[in-house]
PADRENPA-253062 format. One line per 3 residues: number of its first residue (from 1); their letters; for each residue x, y, z of C-alpha. Coordinates in nm, 3 decimals, m for minus. Example, Ala and Ser with C-alpha at 12.3 -4.5 7.8 and 13.67 -1.06 7.14 Angstrom:
2
1> as> 1.230,m0.450,0.780 | 1.367,m0.106,0.714
This chain:
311
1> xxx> 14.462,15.443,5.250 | 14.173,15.384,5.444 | 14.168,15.025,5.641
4> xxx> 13.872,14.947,5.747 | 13.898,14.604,6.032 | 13.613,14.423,6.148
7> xxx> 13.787,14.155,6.342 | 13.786,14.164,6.698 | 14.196,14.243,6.730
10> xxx> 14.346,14.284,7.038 | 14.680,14.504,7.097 | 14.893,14.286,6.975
13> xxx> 14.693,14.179,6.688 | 14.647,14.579,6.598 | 15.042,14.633,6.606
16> xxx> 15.130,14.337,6.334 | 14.851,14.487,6.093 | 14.931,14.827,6.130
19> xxx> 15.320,14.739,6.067 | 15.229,14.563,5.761 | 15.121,14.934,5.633
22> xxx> 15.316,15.164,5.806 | 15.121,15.546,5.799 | 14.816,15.449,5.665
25> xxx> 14.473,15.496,5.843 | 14.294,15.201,6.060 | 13.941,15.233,6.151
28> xxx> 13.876,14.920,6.413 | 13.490,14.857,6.434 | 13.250,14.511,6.396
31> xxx> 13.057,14.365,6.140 | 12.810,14.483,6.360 | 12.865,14.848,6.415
34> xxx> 13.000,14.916,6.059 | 12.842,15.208,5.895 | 12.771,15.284,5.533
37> xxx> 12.973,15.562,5.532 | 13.287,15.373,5.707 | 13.213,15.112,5.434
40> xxx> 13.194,15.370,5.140 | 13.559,15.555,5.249 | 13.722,15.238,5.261
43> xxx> 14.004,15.151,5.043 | 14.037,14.789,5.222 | 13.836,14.564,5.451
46> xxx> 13.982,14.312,5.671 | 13.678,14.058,5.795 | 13.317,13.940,5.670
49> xxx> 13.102,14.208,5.585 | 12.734,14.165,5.551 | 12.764,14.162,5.098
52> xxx> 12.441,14.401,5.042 | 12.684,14.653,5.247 | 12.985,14.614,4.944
55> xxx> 12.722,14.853,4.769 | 12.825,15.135,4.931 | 13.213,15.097,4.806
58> xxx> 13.332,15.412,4.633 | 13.682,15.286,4.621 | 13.759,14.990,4.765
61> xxx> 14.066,14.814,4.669 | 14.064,14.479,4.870 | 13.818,14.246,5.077
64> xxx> 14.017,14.007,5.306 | 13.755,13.783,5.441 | 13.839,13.618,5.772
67> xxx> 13.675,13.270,5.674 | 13.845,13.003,5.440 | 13.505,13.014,5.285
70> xxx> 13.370,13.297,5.068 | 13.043,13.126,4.841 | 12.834,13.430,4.990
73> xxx> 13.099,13.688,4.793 | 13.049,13.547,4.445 | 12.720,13.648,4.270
76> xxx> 12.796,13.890,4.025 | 12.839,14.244,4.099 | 12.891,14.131,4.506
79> xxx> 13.265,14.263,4.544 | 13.313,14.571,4.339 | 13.432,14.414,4.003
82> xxx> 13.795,14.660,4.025 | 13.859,14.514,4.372 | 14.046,14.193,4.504
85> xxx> 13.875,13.959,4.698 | 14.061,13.717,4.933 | 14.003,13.447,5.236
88> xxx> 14.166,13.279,5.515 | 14.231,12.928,5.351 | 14.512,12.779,5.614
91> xxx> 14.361,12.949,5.914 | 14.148,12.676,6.068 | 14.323,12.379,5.970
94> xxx> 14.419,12.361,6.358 | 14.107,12.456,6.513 | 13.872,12.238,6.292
97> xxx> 14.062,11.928,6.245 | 14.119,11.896,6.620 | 13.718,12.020,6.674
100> xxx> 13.627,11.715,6.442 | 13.903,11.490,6.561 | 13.801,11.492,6.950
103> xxx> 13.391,11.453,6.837 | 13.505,11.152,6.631 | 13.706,11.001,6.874
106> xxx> 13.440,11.048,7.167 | 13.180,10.842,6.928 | 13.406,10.589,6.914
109> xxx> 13.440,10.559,7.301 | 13.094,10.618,7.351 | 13.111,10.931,7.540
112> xxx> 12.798,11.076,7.501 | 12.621,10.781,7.653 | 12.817,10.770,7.923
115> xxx> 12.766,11.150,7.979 | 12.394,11.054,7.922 | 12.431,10.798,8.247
118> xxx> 12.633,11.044,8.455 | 12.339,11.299,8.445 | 12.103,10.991,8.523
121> xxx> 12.332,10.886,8.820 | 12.320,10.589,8.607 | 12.611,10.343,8.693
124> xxx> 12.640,10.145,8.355 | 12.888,9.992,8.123 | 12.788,10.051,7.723
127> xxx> 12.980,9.751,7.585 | 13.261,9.738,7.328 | 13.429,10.026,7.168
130> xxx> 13.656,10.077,6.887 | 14.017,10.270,6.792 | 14.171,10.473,6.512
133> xxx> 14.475,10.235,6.555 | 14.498,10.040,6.232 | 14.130,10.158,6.145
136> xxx> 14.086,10.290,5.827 | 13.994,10.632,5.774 | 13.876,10.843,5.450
139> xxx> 13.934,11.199,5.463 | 13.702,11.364,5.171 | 13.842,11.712,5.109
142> xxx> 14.226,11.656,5.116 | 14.303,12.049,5.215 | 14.433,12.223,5.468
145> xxx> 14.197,12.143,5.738 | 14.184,11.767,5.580 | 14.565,11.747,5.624
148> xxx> 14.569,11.826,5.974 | 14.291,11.597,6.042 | 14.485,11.317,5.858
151> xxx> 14.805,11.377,6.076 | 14.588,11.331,6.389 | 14.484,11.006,6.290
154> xxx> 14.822,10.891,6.181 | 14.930,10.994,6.529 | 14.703,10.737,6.667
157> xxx> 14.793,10.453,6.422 | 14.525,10.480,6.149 | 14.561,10.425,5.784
160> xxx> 14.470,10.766,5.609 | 14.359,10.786,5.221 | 14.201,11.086,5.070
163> xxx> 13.906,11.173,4.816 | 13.997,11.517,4.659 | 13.871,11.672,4.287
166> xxx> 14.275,11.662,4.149 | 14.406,11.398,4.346 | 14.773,11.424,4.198
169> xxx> 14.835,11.712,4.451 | 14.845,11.649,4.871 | 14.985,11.663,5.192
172> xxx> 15.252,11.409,5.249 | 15.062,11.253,5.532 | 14.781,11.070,5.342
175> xxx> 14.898,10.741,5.262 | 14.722,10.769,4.886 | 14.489,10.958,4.729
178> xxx> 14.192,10.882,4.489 | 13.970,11.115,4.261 | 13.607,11.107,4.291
181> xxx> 13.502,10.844,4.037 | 13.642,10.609,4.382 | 13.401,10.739,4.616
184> xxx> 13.210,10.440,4.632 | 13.492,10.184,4.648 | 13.683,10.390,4.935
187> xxx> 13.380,10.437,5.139 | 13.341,10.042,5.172 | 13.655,10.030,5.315
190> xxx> 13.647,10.306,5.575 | 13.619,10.269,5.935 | 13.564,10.632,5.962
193> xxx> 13.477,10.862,5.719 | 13.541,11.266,5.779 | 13.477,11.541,5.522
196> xxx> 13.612,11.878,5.491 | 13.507,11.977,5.138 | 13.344,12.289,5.006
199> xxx> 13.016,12.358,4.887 | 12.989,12.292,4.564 | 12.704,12.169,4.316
202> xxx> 12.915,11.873,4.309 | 12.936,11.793,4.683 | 12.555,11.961,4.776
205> xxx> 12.329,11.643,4.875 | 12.650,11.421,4.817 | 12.599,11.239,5.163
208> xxx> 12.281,11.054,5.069 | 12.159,10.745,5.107 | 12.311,10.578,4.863
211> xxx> 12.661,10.730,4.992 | 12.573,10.579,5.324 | 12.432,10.257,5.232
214> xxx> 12.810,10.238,5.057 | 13.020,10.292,5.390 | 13.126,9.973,5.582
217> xxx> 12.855,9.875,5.826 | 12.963,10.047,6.167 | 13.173,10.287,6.013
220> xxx> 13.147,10.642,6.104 | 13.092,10.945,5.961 | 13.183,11.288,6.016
223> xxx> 13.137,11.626,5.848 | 13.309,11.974,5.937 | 13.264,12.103,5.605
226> xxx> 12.957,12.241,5.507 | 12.587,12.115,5.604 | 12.476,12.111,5.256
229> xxx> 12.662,11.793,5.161 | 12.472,11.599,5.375 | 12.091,11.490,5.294
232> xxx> 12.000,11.503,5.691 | 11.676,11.209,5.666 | 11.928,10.985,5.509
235> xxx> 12.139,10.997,5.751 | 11.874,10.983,6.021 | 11.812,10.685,5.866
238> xxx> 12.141,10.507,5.841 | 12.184,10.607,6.197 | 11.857,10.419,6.289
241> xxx> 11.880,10.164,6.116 | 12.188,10.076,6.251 | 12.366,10.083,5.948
244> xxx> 12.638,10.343,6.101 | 12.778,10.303,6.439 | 12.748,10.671,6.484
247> xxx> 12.790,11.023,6.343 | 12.958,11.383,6.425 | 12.848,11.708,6.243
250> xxx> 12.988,12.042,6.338 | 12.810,12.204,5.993 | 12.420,12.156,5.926
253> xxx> 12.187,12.270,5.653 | 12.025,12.495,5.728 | 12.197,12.705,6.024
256> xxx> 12.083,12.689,6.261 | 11.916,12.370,6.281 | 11.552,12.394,6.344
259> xxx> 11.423,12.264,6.646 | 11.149,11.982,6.409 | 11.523,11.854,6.286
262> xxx> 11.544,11.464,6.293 | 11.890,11.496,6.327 | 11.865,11.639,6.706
265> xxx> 11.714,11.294,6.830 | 11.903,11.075,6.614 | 12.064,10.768,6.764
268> xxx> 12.451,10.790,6.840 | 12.448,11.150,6.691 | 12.694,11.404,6.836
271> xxx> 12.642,11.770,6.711 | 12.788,12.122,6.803 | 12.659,12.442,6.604
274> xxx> 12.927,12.504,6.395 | 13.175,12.674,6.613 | 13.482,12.506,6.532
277> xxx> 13.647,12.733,6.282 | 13.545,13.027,6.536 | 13.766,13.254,6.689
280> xxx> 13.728,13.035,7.032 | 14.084,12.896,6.969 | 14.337,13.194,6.983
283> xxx> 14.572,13.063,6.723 | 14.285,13.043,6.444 | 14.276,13.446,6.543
286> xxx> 14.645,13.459,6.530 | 14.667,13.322,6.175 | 14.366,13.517,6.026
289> xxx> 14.539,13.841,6.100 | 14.904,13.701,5.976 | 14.666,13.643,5.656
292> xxx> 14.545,14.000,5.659 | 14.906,14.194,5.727 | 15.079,13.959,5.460
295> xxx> 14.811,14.063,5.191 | 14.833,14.414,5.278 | 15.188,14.398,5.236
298> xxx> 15.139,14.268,4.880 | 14.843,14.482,4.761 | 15.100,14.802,4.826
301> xxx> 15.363,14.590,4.654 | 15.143,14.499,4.331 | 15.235,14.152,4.459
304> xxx> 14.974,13.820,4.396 | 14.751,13.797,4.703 | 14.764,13.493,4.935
307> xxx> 14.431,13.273,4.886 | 14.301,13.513,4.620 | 13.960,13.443,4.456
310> xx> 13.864,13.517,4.077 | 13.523,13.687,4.153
């Protein structure tokens, strides 16, 4: 079995994956340097490939993506239809959460200002500021990543409820948890309001301004999701307006985000360029390739795949 691996392993990384399918061939490359004819002799592929390469599978028996999401993988006739396609749902949930968590929590001291000041030589005090203790925070998305960012918050004294599609299933740590249809109810009562969901035709254009204009005044919102939930003028707007205290976005639609943006020059608006569920943390690495080894121990058992997709 040929295994092709596009992630950037180191030795240690190499020896659990090559364990996990003792004699079998490894071929260690990038996403980058990958060749047709690596991709065509493959009989697995660990990491994101670029999908108009899957067309040169001859045989391929699994793609283990290295991201939790995988939207780019499902048009039709994307992943060879005789092959299993899988992702690395419960591999961020540290890096992300904490990403989101520290970018909330600086808003809410006023950080960037007074980093603003500092490279002014400015000398200034910014006023009042407020706490997750006894706040109350909505977590939208009530996953993995969700989860951890929920515990973080608890950790500080905040009251945690949850938005998810089947809200009879979720982490222990959210305090309660509503479907949908009490969106609009929950977001008046938020102090902050983070969200980790998918991309979705349900959730695409979701943060507009009728979503904001339904969040507490001087609430604020974050998303590490995806950038398509959010309808960026609207929230330019409830920013300026003063409707929301501030806002954090890790995820933007489109990527990158153009220079002519309103969202760059938005008041109280903290954004990185989506490099929180990146390999810059070594344990989101780490878990990926735990992900990889486990499902290549089941795929030459003829065992169900962890995070398997129906493609």
């Amino acid at each position: 079995m040929n295994i092709l691996v596009l992630l950037p392993v180191n030795d240690h990384h190499r020896a659990i994956l090559e364990s996990s399918a003792p004699g079998e061939d490894f071929i260690y490359t990038s996403a980058d340097a990958i060749t047709r004819e690596q991709v065509a002799n493959a009989d697995v592929i660990l990491g994101n490939i670029d999908p108009d390469m899957l067309t040169a599978c001859e045989h391929l028996q699994l793609l283990q993506l290295q991201t939790a999401g995988y939207d780019d993988y499902l048009a039709a006739g994307t992943v060879p239809a005789d092959a299993k396609l899988s992702c690395s749902v419960g591999a961020y949930g540290q890096a992300v959460s904490e990403h989101m968590f520290a970018m909330t929590l600086s808003m809410m001291k006023r950080l960037p200002g007074y980093h603003d000041l500092q490279r002014e030589h400015r000398w200034e005090d910014l006023g009042p500021v407020t706490s997750l203790k006894n706040a109350n925070v909505l977590v939208l998305g009530a996953g993995d990543i969700g989860g951890h960012f929920a515990t973080l918050c608890r950790s500080m004294g905040a009251h945690v409820r949850g938005i998810k599609r089947h809200p009879l299933v979720y982490p222990i740590v959210f305090e309660d948890m509503d479907g949908m249809d009490a969106l609009p109810e929950r977001l008046a009562e938020a102090d902050v309001v983070a969200s980790f969901m998918p991309s979705t035709p349900e959730t695409r254009g979701l943060a507009n301004a009728e979503f904001f204009a339904a969040m507490k005044p001087g609430a604020f919102f974050a998303n590490g999701g995806r950038g398509d939930l959010v309808v960026a003028d609207d929230l330019v707007a409830a920013l300026e307006s003063g409707h929301l205290a501030g806002a954090a976005v890790d995820v933007t639609d489109p990527e990158p985000l153009p220079e002519t943006s309103p969202l760059w020059d938005a008041p109280n608006m903290l954004i990185t360029p989506h490099i929180s569920g990146w390999f810059h943390l070594a344990a989101t690495l780490n878990n990926v390739v735990d992900i990889a080894a486990e499902n290549l121990r089941h795929l030459q058992a003829g065992e169900t795949l962890r995070c398997w997709i129906e493609h």
